[in-house]
C-alpha positions in Angstrom: 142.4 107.3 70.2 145.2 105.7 69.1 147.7 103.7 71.3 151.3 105.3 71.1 154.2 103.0 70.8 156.9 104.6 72.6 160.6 105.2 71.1 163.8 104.3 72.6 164.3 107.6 74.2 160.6 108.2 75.4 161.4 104.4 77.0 164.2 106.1 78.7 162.3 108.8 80.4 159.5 106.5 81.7 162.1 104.6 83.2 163.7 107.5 85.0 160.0 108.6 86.0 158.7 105.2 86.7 161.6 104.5 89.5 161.4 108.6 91.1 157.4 106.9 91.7 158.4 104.3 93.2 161.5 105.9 95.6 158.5 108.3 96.6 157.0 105.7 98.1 160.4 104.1 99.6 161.2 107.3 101.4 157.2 107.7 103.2 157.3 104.1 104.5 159.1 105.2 107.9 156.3 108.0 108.3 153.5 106.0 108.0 153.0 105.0 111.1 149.6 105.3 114.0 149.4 108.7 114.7 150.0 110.1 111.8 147.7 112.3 109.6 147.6 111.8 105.6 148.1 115.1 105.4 151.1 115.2 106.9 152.0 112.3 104.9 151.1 114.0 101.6 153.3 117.4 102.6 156.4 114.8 103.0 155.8 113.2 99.6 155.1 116.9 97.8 158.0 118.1 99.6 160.3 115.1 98.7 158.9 115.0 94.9 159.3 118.9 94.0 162.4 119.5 96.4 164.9 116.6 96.2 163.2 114.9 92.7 162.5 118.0 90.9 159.7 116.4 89.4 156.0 117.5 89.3 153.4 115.5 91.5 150.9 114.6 88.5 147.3 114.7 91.1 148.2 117.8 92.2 145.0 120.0 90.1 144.7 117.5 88.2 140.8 118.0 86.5 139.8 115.5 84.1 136.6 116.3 82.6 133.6 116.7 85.0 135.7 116.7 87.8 137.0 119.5 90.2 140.8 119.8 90.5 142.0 117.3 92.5 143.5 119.2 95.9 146.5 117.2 97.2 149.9 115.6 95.9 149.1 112.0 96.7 146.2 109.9 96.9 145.9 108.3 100.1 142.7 105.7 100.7 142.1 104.0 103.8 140.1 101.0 104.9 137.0 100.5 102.7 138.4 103.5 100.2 138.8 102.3 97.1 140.8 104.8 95.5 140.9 108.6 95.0 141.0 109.4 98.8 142.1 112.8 99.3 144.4 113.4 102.4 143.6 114.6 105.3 143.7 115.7 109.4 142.1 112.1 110.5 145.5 110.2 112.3 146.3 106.8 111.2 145.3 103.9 113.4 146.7 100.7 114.4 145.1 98.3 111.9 144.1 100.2 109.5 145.3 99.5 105.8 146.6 102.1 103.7 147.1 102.8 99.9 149.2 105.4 98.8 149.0 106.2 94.9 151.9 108.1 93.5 152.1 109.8 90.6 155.2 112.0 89.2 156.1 113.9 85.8 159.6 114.2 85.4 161.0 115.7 82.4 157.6 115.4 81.0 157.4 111.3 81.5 154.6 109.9 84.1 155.6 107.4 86.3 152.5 106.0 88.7 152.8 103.5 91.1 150.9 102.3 94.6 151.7 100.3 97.4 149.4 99.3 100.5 150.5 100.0 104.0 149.5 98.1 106.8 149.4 100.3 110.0 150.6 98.5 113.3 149.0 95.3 113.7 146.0 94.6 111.5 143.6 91.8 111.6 144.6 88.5 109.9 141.5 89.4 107.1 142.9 93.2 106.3 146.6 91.3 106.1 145.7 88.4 103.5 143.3 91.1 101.4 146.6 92.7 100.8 148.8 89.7 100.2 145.7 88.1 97.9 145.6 92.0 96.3 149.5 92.1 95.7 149.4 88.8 93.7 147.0 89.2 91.9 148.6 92.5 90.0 151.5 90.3 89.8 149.6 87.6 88.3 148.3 90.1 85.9 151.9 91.9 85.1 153.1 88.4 84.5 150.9 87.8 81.4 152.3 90.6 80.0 154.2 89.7 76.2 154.6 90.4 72.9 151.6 88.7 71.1 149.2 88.5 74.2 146.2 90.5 74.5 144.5 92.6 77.5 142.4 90.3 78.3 144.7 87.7 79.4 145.9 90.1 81.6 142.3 90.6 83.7 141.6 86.6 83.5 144.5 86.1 85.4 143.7 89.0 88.2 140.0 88.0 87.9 139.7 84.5 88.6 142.7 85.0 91.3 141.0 87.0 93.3 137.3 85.7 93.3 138.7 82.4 93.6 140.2 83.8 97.2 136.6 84.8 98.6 137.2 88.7 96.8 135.9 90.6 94.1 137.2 93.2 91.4 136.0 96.0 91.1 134.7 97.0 87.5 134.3 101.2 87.6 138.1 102.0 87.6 140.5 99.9 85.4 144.6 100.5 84.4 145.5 102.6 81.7 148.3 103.8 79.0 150.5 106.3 80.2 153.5 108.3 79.0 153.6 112.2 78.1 150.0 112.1 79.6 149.1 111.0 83.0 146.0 108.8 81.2 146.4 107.0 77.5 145.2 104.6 75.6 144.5 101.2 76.1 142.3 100.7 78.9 143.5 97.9 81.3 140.6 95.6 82.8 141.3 93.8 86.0 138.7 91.7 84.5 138.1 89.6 81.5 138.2 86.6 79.1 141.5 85.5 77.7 142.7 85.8 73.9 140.5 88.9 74.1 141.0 92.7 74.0 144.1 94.7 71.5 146.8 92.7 71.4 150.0 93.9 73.1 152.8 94.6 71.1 156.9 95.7 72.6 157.2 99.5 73.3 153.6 99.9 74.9 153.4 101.0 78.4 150.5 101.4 81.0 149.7 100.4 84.4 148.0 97.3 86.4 146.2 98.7 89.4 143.5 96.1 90.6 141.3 97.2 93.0 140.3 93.9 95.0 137.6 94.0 97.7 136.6 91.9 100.7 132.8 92.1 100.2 130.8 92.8 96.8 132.5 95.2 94.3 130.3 97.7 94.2 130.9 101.2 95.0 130.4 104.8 96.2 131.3 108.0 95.3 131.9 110.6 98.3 130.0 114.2 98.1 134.1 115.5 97.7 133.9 114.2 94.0 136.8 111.7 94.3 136.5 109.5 96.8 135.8 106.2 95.8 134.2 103.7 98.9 133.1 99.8 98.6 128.9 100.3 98.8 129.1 97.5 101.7 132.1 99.1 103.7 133.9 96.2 103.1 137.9 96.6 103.1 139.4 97.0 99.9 142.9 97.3 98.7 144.9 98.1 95.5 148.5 97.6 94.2 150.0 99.3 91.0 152.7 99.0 88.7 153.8 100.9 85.2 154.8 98.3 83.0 156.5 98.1 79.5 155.9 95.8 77.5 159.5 94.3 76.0 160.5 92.3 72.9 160.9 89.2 74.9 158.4 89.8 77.8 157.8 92.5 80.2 160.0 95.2 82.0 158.2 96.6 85.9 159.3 100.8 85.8 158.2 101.4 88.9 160.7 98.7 91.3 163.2 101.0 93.5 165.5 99.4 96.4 162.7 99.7 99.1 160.1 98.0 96.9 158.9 94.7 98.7 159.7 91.3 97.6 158.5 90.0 94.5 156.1 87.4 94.5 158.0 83.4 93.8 156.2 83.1 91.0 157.4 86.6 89.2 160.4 84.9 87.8 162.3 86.3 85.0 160.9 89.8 85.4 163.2 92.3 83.7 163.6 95.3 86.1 165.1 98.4 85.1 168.8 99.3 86.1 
């Protein structure tokens, strides 16, 4: 499969579905709080995305092959979930760490994007495993140019991360997206540089490493989607759809609640 370059005007709709991602996520923060069940969390964000967006929330039955349909709007993973956690009745506790993965079609555009949550006060390990996590997709996004390749992109979140104490995991990976939720190329949060398909202006996918405290292998749950670190270690995750521009790279999914960018992530073109 082929990877598609997108037009001007497809640009435009990733853009608009890129940031409606993100705002998703802006207008949950104040609800996720101890006490408070995913599930409850998930009927906010399906309610906000169809009701107020009118967008589409992309998990929602979502069955690629040799999976059932997945059952909820959001994906929300908790603690030593990986990814694919499937909301639920279980209340939120102080200290735990939280991922919520948003997707959204709008106008027939995807727009994916995931933040972690940190639930009251967490321990100082759970707090730097996000920080460390959040860095290292920025490290990644900001290898992102006309003329590199993908795998400058996983060195850079590779040897950030295990040189922090943490390992990537190697099952799940970013990916193309546009008119389909999952395209062409395949993004490795792992890698050797100057390798991989070279990355060329109009190309657009997401970063979504997937760092854990312990080893980096993994679990699936009997539910089918439900990915868990093998040793129960904490893991967390970060994601961004990126384009990729004629000068550098443009981050889709920034909104006004989006947290500070890193120092480092200067010159970042973010959309209007």
């Amino acid at each position: 499969m082929s990877i598609h370059i997108k037009t001007g005007a497809e640009i435009e709709g990733m853009r608009l579905a890129g940031r409606l991602a993100s705002e998703v996520l802006d207008h949950l923060t104040p609800y996720v709080k101890a006490g408070v069940t995913t599930e409850e969390i998930d009927r906010i964000a399906h309610e906000y995305i169809v009701n107020v967006q009118g967008a589409v929330p992309a998990p929602l039955n979502y069955a690629p092959p040799g999976y059932k349909p997945y059952p909820k709007s959001i994906c929300t993973s908790i603690n030593h979930v990986i990814c694919h956690g499937i909301p639920n009745d279980r209340p939120l506790k102080n200290g735990d760490i939280l991922n919520i993965d948003v997707t959204v079609i709008k106008d027939g555009f995807h727009g994916d994007t995931s933040r972690m949550f940190i639930i009251g006060e967490a321990s100082i390990q759970a707090r730097r495993l996000c920080q460390i996590t959040y860095e290292a997709m920025w490290r990644g996004i900001m290898k992102v140019k006309p003329g590199a390749r993908l795998g400058d992109i996983g060195h850079a979140i590779q040897t950030f991360a295990e040189n922090a104490g943490y390992s990537v995991v190697r099952e799940f990976c970013g990916h193309g997206i546009g008119r389909k939720f999952h395209e062409e190329p395949q993004v490795l949060h792992y890698g050797r540089p100057g390798t991989g398909e070279e990355l060329v202006p109009g190309m657009t996918f997401t970063i979504e490493p997937m760092i854990n405290a312990g080893r980096r292998e993994i679990r699936e749950m009997p539910d089918g989607w439900t990915i868990v670190t093998k040793d129960r270690s904490l893991s967390a995750q970060w994601e961004h759809t990126v384009l990729v521009t004629d000068t550098g790279v443009e981050v889709l999914t920034l909104s006004a609640g989006y947290p500070p960018l890193p120092e480092f992530a200067t010159g970042v073109a973010v959309p209007a």
